[in-house]
C-alpha positions as CSV (number, residue, x, y, z in Angstrom):
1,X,0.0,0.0,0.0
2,X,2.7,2.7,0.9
3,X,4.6,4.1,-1.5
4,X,8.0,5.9,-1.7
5,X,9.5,7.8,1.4
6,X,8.2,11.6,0.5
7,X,9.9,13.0,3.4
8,X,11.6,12.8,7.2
9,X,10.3,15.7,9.1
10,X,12.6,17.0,12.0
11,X,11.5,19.6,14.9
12,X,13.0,22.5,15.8
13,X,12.9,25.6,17.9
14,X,14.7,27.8,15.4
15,X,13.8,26.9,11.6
16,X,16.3,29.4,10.5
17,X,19.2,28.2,11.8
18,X,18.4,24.4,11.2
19,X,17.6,25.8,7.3
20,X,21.3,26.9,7.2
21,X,23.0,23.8,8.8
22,X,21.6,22.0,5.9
23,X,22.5,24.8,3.1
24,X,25.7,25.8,4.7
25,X,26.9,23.1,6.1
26,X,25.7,19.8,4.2
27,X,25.0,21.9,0.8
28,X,21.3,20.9,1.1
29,X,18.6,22.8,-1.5
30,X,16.7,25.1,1.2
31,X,13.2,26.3,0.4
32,X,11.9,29.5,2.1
33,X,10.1,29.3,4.9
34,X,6.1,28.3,4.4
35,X,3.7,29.2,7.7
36,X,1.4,26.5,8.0
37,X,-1.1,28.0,10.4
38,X,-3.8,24.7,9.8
39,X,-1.3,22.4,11.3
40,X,0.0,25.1,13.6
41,X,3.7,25.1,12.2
42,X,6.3,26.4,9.8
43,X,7.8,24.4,7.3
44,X,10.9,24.7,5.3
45,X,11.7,21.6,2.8
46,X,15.1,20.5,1.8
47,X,14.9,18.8,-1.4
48,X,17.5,15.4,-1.6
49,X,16.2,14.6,-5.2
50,X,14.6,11.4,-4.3
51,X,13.2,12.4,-1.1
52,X,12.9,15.3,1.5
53,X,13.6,17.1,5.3
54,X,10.8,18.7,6.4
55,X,11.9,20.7,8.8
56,X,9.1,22.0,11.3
57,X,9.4,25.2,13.7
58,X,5.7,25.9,16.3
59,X,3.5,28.4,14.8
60,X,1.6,29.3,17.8
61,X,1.4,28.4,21.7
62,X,-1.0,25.8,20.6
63,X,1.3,23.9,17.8
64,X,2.1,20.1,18.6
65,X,5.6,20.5,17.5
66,X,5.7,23.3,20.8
67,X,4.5,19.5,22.8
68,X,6.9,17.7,21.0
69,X,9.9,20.3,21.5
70,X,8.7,20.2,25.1
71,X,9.7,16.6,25.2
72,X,12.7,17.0,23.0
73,X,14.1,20.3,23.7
74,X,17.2,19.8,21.5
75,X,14.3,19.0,18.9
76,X,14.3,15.9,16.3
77,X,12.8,13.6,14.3
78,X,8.8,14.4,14.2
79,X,7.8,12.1,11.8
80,X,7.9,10.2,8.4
81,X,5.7,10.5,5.4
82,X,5.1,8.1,2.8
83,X,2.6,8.2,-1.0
84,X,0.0,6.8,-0.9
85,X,-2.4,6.5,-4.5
86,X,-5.7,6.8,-2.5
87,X,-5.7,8.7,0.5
88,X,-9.5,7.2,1.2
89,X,-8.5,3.7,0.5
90,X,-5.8,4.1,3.0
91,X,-7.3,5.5,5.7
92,X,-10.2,3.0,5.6
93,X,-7.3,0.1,5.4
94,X,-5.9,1.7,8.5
95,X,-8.7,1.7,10.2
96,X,-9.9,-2.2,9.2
97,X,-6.4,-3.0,10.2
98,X,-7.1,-0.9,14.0
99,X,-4.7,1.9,13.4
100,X,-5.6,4.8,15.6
101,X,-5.8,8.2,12.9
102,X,-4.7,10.8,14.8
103,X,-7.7,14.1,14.6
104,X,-11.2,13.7,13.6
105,X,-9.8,11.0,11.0
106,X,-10.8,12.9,8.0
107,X,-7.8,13.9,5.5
108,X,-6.6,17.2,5.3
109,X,-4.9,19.1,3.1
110,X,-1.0,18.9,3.8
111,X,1.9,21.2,3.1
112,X,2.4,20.1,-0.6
113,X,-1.0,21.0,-1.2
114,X,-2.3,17.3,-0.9
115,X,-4.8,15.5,1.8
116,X,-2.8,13.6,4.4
117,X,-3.6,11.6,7.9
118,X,-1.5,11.0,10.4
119,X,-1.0,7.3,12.2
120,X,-0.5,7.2,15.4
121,X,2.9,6.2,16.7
122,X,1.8,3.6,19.5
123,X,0.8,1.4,16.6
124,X,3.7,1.9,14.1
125,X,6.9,1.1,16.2
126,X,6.9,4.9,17.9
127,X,7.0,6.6,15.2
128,X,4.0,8.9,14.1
129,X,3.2,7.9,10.2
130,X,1.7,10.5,8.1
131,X,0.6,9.3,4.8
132,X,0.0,11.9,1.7
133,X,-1.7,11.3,-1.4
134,X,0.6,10.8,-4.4
């Protein structure tokens, strides 16, 4: 079902300065920074060719990266995101299977423009899954 890798998104507290360790430093192509205010973040994407780094700064006191920063104040990975063809099909496969889909369930439209769900992590090793239409 799950398709290629679309991106690893990392947490941090200061977007800027993570943006220029991976165009100064590892000579990573930077995007500008994208505010996010549904999903209560800013994003900046790193494009590897055959995958991405999302990297995630809080928009907001109520942002859950501001939880997950709170947890992992040095910040880190957030999460991983694979294609899916058919975000539907998925998330009623998930939900057959007994994975726990993080909100109200319903897809939403992610930061490439595309509905997405998230998985929950307690039933996908610890790590929270997002999964985006292709």
């Amino acid at each position: 079902m799950i398709g290629r890798l679309n991106h690893v998104a990392i947490a941090t507290k200061d977007i800027k300065k993570a943006a220029a360790v991976y165009r100064d430093t590892l000579g990573g192509k930077v995007s500008g920074e994208v505010a996010q205010p549904d999903h209560g973040v800013t994003t900046v994407f790193v494009d590897l060719g055959n995958t991405k780094i999302e990297l995630l700064e809080p928009l907001g006191e109520n942002s859950p990266i501001a939880k997950f920063l709170e947890k992992n104040p040095n910040g880190g990975m957030h999460h991983v995101c694979y294609e899916v063809d058919d975000i539907y099909a998925a998330r009623d496969q998930m939900k057959k299977m007994g994975a726990t889909i993080t909100g109200t369930g319903e897809p939403r439209i992610g930061a490439h423009g595309k509905p997405v769900i998230f998985l929950h992590p307690k039933d996908f090793v610890g790590t929270l899954v997002e999964l985006e239409q292709a």
